[in-house]
N, CA, C and O atoms as CSV, one atom per row, in Angstrom:
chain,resi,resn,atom,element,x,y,z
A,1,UNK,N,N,-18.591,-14.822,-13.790
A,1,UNK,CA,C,-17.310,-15.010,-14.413
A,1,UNK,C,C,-16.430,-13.792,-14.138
A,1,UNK,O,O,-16.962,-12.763,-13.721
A,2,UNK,N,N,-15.297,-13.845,-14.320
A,2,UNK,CA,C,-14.243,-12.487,-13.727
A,2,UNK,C,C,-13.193,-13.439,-14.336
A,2,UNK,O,O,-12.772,-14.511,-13.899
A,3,UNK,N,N,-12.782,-12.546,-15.823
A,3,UNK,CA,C,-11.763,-12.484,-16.198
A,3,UNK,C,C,-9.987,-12.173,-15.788
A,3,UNK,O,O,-9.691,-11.037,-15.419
A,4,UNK,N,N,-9.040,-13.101,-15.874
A,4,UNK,CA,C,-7.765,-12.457,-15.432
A,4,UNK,C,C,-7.111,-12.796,-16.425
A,4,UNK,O,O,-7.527,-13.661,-17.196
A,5,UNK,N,N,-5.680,-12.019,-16.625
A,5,UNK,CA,C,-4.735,-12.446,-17.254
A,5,UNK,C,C,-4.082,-13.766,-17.094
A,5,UNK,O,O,-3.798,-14.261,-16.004
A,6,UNK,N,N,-3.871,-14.281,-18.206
A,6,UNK,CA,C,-3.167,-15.686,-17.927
A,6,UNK,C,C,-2.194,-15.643,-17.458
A,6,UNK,O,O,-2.023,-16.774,-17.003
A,7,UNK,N,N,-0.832,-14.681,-17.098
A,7,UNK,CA,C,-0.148,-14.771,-15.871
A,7,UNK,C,C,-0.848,-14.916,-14.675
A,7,UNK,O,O,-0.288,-15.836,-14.079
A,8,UNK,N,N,-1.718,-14.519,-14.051
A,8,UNK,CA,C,-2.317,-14.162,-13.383
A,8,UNK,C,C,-2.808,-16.401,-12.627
A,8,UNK,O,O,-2.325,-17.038,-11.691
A,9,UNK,N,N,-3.572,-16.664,-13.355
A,9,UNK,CA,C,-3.963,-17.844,-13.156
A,9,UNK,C,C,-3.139,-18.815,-12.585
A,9,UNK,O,O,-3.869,-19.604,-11.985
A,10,UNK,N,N,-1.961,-19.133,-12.485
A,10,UNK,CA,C,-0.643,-20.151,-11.474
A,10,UNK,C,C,-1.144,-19.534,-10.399
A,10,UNK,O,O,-1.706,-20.316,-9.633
A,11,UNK,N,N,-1.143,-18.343,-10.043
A,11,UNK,CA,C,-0.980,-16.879,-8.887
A,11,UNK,C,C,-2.061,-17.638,-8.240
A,11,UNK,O,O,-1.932,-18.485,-7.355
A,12,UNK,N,N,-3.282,-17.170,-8.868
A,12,UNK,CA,C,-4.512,-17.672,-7.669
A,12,UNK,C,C,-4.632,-18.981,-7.561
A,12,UNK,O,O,-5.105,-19.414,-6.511
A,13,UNK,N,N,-4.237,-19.910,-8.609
A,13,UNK,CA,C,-4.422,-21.315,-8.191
A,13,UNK,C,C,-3.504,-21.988,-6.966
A,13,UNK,O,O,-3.883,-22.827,-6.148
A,14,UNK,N,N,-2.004,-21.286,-7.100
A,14,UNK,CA,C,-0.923,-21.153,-6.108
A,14,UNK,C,C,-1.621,-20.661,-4.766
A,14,UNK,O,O,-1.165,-21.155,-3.736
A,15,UNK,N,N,-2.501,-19.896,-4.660
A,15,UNK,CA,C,-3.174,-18.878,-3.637
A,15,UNK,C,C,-2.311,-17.750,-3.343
A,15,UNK,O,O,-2.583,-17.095,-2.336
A,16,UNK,N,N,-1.323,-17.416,-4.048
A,16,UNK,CA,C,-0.288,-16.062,-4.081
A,16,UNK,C,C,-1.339,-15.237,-4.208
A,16,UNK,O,O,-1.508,-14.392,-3.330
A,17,UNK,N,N,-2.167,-15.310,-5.220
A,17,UNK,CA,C,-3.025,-13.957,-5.658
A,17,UNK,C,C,-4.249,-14.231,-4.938
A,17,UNK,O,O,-4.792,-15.324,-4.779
A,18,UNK,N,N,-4.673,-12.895,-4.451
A,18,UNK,CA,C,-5.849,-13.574,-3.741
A,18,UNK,C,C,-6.912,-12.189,-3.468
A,18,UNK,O,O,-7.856,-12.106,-2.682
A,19,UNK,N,N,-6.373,-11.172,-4.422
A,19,UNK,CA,C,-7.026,-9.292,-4.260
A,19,UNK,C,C,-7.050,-9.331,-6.243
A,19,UNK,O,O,-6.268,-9.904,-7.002
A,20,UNK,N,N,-8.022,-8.653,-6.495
A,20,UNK,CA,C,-8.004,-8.030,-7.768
A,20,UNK,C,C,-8.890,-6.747,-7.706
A,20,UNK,O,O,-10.013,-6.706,-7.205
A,21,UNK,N,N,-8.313,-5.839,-8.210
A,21,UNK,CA,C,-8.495,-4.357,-8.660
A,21,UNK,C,C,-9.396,-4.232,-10.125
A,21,UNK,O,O,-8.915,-4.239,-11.258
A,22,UNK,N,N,-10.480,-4.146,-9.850
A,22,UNK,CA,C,-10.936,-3.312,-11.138
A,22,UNK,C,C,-11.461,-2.153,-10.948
A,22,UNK,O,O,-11.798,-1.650,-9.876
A,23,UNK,N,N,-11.567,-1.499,-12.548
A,23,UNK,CA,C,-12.301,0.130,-12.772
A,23,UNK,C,C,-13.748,-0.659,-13.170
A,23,UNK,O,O,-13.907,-1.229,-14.249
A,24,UNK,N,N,-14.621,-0.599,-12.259
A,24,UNK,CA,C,-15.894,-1.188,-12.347
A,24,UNK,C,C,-17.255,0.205,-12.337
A,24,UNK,O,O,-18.482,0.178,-12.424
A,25,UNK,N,N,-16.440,1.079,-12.215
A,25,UNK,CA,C,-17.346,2.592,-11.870
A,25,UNK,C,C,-18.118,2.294,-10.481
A,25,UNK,O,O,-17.775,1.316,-9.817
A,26,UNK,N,N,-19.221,3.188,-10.019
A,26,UNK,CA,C,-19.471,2.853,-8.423
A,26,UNK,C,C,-20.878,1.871,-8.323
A,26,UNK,O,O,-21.950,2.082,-7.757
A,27,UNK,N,N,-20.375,0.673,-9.150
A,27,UNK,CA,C,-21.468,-0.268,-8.969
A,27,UNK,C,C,-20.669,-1.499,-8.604
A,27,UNK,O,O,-20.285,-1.824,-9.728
A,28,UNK,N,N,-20.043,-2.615,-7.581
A,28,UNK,CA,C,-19.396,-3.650,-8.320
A,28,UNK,C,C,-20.235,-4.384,-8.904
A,28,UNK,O,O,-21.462,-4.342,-8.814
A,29,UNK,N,N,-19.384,-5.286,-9.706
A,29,UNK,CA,C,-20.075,-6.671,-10.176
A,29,UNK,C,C,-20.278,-7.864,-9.923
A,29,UNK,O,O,-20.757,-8.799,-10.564
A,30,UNK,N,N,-19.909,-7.759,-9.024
A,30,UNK,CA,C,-19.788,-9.341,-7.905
A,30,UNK,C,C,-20.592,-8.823,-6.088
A,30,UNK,O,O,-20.402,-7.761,-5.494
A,31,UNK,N,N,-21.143,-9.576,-5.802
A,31,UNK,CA,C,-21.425,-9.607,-4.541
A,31,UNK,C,C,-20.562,-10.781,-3.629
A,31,UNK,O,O,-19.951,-11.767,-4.041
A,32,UNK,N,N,-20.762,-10.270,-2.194
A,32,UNK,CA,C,-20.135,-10.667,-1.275
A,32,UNK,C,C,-20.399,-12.304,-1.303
A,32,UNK,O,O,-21.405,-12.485,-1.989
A,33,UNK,N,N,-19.901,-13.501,-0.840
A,33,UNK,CA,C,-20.013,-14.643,-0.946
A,33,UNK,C,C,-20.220,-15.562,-2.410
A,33,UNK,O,O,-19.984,-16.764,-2.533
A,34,UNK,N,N,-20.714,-14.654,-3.434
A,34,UNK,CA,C,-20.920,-15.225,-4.491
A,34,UNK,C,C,-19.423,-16.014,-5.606
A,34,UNK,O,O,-18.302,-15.524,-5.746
A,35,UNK,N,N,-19.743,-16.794,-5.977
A,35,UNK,CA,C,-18.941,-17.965,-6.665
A,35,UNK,C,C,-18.612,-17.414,-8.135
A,35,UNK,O,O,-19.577,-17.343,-8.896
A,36,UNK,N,N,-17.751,-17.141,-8.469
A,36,UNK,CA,C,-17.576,-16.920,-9.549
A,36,UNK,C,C,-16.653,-17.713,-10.507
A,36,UNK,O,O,-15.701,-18.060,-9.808
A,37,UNK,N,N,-16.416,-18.315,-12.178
A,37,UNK,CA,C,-15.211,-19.029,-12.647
A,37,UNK,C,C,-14.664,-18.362,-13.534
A,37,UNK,O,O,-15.276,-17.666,-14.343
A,38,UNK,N,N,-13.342,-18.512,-13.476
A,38,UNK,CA,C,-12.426,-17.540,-13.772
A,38,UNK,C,C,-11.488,-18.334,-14.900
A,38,UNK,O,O,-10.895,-19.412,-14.932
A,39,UNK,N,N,-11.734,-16.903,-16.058
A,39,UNK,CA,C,-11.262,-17.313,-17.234
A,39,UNK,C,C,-10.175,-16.598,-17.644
A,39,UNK,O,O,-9.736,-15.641,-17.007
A,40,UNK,N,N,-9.679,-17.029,-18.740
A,40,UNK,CA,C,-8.917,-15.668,-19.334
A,40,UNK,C,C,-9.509,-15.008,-21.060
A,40,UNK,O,O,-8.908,-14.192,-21.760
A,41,UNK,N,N,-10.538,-15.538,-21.295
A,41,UNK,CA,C,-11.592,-15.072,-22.267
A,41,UNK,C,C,-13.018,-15.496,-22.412
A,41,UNK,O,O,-13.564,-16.599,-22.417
A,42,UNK,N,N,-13.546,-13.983,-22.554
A,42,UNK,CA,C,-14.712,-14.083,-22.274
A,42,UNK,C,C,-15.564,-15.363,-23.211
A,42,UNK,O,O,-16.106,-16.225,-22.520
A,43,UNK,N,N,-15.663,-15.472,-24.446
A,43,UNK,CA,C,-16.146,-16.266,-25.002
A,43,UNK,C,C,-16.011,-17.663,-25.603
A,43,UNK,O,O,-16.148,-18.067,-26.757
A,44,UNK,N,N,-15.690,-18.295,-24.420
A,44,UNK,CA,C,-14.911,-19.561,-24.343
A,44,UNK,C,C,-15.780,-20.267,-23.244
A,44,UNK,O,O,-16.377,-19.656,-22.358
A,45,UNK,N,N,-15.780,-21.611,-23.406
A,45,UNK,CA,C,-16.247,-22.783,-22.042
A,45,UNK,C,C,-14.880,-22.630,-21.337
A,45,UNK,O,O,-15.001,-22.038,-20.264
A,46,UNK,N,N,-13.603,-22.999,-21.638
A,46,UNK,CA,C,-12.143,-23.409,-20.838
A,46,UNK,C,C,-12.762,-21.534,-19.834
A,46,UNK,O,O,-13.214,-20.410,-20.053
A,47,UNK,N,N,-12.212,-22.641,-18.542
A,47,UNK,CA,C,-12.358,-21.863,-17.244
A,47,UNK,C,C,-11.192,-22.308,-16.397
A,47,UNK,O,O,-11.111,-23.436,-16.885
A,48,UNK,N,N,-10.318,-22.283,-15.583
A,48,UNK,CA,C,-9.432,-22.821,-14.692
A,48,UNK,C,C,-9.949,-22.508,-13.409
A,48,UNK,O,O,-9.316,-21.678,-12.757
A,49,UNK,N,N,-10.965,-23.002,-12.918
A,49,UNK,CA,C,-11.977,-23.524,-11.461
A,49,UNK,C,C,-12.784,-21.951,-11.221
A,49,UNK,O,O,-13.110,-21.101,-12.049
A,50,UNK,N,N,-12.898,-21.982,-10.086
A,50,UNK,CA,C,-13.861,-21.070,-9.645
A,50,UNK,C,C,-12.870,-20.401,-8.579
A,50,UNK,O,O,-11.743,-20.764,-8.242
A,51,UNK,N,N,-13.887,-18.955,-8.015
A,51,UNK,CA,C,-13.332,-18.111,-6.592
A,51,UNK,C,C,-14.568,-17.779,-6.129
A,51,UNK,O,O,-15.598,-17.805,-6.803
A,52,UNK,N,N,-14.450,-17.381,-4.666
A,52,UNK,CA,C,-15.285,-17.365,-4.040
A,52,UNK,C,C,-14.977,-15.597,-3.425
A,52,UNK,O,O,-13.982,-15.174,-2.837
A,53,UNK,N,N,-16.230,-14.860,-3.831
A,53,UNK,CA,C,-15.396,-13.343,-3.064
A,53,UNK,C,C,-15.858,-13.260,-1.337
A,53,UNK,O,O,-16.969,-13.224,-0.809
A,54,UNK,N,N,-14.594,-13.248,-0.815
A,54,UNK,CA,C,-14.647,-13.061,0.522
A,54,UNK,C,C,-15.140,-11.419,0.793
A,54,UNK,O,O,-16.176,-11.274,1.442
A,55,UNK,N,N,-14.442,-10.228,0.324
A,55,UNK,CA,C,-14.441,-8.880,0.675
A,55,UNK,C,C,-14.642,-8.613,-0.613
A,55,UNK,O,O,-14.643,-9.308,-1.629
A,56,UNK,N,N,-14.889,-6.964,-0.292
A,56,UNK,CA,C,-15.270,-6.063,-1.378
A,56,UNK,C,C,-15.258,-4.747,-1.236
A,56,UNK,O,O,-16.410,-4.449,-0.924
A,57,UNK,N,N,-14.491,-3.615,-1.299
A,57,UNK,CA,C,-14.384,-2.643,-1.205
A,57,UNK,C,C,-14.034,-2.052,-2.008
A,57,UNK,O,O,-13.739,-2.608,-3.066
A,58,UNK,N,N,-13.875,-0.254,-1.816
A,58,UNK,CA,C,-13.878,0.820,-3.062
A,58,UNK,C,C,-12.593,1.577,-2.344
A,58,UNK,O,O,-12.509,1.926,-1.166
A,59,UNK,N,N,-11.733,1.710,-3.274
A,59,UNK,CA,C,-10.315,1.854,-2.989
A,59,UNK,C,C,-9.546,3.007,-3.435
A,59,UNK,O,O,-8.703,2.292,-3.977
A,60,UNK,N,N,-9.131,4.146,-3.662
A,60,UNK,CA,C,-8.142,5.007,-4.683
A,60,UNK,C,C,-6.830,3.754,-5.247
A,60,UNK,O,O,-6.648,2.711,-4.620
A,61,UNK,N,N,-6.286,4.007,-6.107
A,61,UNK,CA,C,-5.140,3.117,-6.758
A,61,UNK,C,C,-3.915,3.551,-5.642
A,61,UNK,O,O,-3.388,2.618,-5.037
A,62,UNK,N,N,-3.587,4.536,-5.439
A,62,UNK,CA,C,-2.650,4.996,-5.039
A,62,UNK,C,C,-2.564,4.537,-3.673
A,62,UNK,O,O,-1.507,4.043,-3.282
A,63,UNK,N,N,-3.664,4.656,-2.822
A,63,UNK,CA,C,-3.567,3.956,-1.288
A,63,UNK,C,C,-3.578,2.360,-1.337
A,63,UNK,O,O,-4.111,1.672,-0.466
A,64,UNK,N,N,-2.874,1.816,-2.550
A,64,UNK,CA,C,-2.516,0.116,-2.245
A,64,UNK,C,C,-1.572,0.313,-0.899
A,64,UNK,O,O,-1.334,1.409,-0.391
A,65,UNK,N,N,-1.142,-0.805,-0.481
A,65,UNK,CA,C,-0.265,-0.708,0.563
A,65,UNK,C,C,0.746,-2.123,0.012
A,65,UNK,O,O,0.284,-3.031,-0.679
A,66,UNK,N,N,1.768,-2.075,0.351
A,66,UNK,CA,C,2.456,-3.527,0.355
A,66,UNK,C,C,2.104,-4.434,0.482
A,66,UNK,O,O,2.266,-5.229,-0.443
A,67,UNK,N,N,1.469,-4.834,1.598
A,67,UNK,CA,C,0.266,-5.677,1.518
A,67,UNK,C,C,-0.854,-5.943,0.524
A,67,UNK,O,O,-1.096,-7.041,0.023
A,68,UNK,N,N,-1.432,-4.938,0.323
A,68,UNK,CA,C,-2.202,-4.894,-0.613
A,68,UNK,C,C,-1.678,-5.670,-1.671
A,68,UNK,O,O,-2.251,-6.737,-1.891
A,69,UNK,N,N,-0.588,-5.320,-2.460
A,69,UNK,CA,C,0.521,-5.766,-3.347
A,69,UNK,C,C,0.571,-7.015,-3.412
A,69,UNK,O,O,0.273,-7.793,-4.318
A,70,UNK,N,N,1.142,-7.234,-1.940
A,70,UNK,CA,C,1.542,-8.969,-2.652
A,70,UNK,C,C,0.370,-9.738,-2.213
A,70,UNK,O,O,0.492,-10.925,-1.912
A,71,UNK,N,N,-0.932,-9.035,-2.152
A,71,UNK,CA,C,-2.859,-9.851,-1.904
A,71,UNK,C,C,-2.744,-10.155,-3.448
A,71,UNK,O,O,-3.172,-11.206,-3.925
A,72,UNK,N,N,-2.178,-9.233,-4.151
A,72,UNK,CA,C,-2.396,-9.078,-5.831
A,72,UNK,C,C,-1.608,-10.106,-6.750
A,72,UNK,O,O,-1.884,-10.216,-7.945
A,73,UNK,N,N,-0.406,-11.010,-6.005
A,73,UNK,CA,C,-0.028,-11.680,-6.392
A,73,UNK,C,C,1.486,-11.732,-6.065
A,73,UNK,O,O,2.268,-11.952,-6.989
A,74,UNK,N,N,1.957,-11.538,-4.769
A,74,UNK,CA,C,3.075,-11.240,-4.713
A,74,UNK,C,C,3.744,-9.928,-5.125
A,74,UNK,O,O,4.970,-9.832,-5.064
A,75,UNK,N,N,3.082,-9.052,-5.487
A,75,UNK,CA,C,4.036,-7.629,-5.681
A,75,UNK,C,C,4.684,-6.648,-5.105
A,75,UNK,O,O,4.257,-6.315,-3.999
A,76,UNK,N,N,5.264,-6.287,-5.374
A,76,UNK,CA,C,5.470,-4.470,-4.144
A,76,UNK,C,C,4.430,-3.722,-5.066
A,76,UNK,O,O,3.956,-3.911,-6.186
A,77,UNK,N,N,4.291,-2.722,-3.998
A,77,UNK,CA,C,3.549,-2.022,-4.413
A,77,UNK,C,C,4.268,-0.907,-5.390
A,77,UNK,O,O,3.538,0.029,-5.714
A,78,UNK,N,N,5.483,-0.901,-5.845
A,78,UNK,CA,C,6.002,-0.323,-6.992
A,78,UNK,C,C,5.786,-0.994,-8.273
A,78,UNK,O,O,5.392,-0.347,-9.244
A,79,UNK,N,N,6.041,-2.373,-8.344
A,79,UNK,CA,C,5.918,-3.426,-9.437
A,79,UNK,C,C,4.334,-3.133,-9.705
A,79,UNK,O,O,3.963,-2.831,-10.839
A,80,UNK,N,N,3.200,-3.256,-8.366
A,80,UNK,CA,C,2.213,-3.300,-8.941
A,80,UNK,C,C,1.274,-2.331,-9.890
A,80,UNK,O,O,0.431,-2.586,-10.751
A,81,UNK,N,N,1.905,-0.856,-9.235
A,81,UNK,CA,C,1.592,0.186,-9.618
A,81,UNK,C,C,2.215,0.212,-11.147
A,81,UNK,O,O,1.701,1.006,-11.934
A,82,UNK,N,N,3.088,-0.459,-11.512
A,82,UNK,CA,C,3.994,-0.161,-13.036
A,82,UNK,C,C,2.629,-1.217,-14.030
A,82,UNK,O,O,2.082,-1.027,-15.116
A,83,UNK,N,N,2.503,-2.408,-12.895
A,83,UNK,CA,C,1.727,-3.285,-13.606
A,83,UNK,C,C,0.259,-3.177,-14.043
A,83,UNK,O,O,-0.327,-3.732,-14.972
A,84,UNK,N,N,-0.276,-2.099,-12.888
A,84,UNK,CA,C,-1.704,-1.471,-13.477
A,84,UNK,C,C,-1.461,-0.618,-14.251
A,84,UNK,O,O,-2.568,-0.195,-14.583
A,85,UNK,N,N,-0.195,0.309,-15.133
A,85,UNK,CA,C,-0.416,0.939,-15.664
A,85,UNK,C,C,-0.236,0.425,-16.958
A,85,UNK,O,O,-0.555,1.083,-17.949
A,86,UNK,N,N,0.491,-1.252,-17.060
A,86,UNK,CA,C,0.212,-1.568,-18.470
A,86,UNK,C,C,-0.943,-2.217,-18.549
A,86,UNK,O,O,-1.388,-2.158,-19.695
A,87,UNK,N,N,-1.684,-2.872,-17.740
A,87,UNK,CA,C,-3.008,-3.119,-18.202
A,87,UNK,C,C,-4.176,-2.252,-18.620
A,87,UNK,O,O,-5.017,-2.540,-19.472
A,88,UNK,N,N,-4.079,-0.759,-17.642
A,88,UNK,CA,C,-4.856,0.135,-17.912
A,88,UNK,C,C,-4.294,1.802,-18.330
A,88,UNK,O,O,-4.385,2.833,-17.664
A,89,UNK,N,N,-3.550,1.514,-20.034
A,89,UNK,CA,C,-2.942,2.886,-19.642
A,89,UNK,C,C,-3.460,3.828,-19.517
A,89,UNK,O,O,-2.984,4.900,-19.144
A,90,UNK,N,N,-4.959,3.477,-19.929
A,90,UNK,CA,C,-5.620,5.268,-20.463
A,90,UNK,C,C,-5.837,5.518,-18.819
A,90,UNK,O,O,-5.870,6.739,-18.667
A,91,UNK,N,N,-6.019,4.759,-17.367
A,91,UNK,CA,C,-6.736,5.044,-16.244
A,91,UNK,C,C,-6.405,6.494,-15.891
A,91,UNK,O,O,-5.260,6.809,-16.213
A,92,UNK,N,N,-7.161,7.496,-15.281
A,92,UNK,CA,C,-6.529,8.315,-14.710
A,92,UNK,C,C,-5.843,8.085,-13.313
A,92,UNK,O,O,-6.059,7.079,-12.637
A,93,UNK,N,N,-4.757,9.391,-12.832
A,93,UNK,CA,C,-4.016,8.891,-12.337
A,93,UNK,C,C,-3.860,7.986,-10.967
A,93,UNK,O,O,-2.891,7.299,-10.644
A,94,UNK,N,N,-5.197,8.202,-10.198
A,94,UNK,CA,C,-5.629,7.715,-9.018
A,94,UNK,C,C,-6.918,7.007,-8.852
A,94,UNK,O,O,-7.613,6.945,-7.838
A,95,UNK,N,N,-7.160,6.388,-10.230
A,95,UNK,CA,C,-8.672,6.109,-9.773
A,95,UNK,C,C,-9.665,5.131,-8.814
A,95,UNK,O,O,-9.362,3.940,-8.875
A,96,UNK,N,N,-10.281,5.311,-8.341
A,96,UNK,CA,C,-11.100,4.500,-7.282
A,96,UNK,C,C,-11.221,3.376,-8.185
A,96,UNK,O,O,-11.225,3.400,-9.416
A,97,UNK,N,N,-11.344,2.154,-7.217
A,97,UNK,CA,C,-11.348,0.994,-7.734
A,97,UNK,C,C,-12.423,-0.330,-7.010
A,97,UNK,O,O,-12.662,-0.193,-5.810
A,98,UNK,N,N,-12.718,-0.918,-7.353
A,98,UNK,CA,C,-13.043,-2.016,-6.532
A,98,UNK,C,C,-12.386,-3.220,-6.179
A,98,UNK,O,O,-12.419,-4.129,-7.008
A,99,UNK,N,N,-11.617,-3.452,-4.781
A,99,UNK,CA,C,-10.736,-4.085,-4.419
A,99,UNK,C,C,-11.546,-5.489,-3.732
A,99,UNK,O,O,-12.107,-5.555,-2.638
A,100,UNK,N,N,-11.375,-6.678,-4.890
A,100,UNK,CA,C,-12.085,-8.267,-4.487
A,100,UNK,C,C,-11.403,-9.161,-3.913
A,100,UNK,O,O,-10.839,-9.963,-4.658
A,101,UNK,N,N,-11.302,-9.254,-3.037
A,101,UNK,CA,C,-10.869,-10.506,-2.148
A,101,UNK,C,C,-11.187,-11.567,-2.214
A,101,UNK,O,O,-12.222,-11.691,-1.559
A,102,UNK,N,N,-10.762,-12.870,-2.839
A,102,UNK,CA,C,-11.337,-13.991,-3.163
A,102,UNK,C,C,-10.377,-15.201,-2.829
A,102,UNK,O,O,-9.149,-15.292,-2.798
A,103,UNK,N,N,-11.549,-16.221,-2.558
A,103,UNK,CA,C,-10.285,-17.978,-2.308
A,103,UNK,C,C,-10.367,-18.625,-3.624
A,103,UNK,O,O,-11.219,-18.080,-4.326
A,104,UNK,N,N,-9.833,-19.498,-4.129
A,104,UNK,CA,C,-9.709,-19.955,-5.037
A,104,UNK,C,C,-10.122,-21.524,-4.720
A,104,UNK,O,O,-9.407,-22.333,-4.128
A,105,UNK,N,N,-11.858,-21.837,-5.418
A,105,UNK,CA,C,-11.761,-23.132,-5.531
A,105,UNK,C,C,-11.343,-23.774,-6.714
A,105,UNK,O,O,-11.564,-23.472,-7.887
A,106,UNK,N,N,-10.769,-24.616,-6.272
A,106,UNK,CA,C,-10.613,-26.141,-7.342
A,106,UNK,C,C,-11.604,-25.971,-8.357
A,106,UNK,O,O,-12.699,-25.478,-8.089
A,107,UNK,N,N,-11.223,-26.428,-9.749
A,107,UNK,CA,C,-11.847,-26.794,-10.804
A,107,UNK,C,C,-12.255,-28.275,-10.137
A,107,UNK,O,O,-11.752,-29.038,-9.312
A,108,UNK,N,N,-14.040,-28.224,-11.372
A,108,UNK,CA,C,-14.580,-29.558,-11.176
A,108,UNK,C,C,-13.764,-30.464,-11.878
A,108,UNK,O,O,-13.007,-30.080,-12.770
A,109,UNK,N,N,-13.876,-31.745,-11.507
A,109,UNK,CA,C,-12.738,-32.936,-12.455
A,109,UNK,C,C,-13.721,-33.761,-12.834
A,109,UNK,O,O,-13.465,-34.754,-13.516
């Protein structure tokens, strides 16, 4: 499972979003190819489908690139940088991250 914000969810179902950044420390939590369904709370059945992680790498915050940005959902990399700092204010100022690359499957019907 890999939680996102419910803005967030149109984004990857759209396939706009398709990179997520976490402070995971130097272990990730997902492996390469593995399936994961994506919620916006942890202790709930409601899921809006699954992702599949393509990539996986360990990143500083600061070396996003524009690209990078709009992998995240359409952003610049100014918007995004404003936007990790309201999700994570306490982060320090550059911290390494784990950068997930994922497709977005369809929910089961």
């Amino acid at each position: 499972m890999l939680l996102f914000k419910p803005y967030h969810i149109p984004l990857i179902q759209a396939g706009e979003k398709r990179e997520t950044r976490r402070m995971w420390g130097e272990k990730p939590r997902v492996k390469l190819n593995s399936v994961h369904l994506i919620k916006t709370k942890i202790f709930t059945k409601e899921n809006f489908g699954a992702v599949q992680i393509l990539s996986l790498r360990w990143e500083a915050l600061l070396d996003i690139t524009d690209e990078g940005a709009k992998r995240e959902g359409n952003y610049t990399r100014e918007s995004y940088l404003k936007l990790f700092r309201e999700i994570y204010p306490d982060a320090p100022e550059n911290p390494k991250l784990w950068v997930i690359g994922f497709t977005y499957l369809e929910a089961e019907r």
